[in-house]
N, C-alpha and C positions, 0 to 999 in steps of 0.2 A: 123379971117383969119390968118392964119400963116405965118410967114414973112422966113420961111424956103426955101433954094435950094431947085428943085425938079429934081427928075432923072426919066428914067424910070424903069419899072420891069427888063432890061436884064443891065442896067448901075448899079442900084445896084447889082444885083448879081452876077454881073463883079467886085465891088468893093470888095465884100464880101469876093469871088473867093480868089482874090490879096491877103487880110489880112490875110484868111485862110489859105497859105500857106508859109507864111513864120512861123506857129505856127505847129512842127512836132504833136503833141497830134490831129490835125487836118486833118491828112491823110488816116482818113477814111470816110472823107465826097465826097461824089461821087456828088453830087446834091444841089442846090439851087434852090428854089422854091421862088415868093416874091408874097405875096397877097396883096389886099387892104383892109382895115379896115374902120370902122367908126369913124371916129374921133367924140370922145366923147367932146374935150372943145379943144381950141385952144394951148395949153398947152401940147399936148399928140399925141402920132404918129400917121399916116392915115395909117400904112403897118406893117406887119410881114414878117417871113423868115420861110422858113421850111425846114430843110436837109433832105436828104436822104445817110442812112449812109451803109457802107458797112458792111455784116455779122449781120445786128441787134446793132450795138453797138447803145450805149447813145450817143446822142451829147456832144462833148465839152463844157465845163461850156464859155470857151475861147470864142466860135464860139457865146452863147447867149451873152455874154459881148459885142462882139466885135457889133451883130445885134444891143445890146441897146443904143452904141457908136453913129453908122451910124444914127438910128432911129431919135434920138436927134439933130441928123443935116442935117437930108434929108425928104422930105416928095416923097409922090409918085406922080408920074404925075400924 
């Protein structure tokens, strides 16, 4: 069992939101998306993130960092 904060799907990507914008290289993320995963070992995240970017670009390398940051200290409701 993981001894992690839990938030839910619209508090993380509310949080997300926040950190994403104070990084300009991130102002073409129009969407976040947050799903549930299978936690594989207690060790390891219950949730992912998924952008929606404008024009097609690639995600920010920033915006996957910044998910692997939150993941590491939040689990999902």
């Amino acid at each position: 069992m993981s001894n992690k904060q839990t938030k839910t799907r619209e508090e993380l990507a509310a949080i997300i939101n926040e950190w994403l914008k104070s990084h300009p290289e991130c102002d073409k993320v129009t969407g976040v998306a947050i799903a549930h995963i299978v936690r594989i070992a207690d060790d390891r995240h219950n949730w992912h993130a998924a952008f929606t970017m404008a024009d097609g670009d690639a995600v920010p390398a920033i915006a996957l960092h910044i998910v692997g940051q939150l993941s590491a200290e939040f689990d999902l409701a």
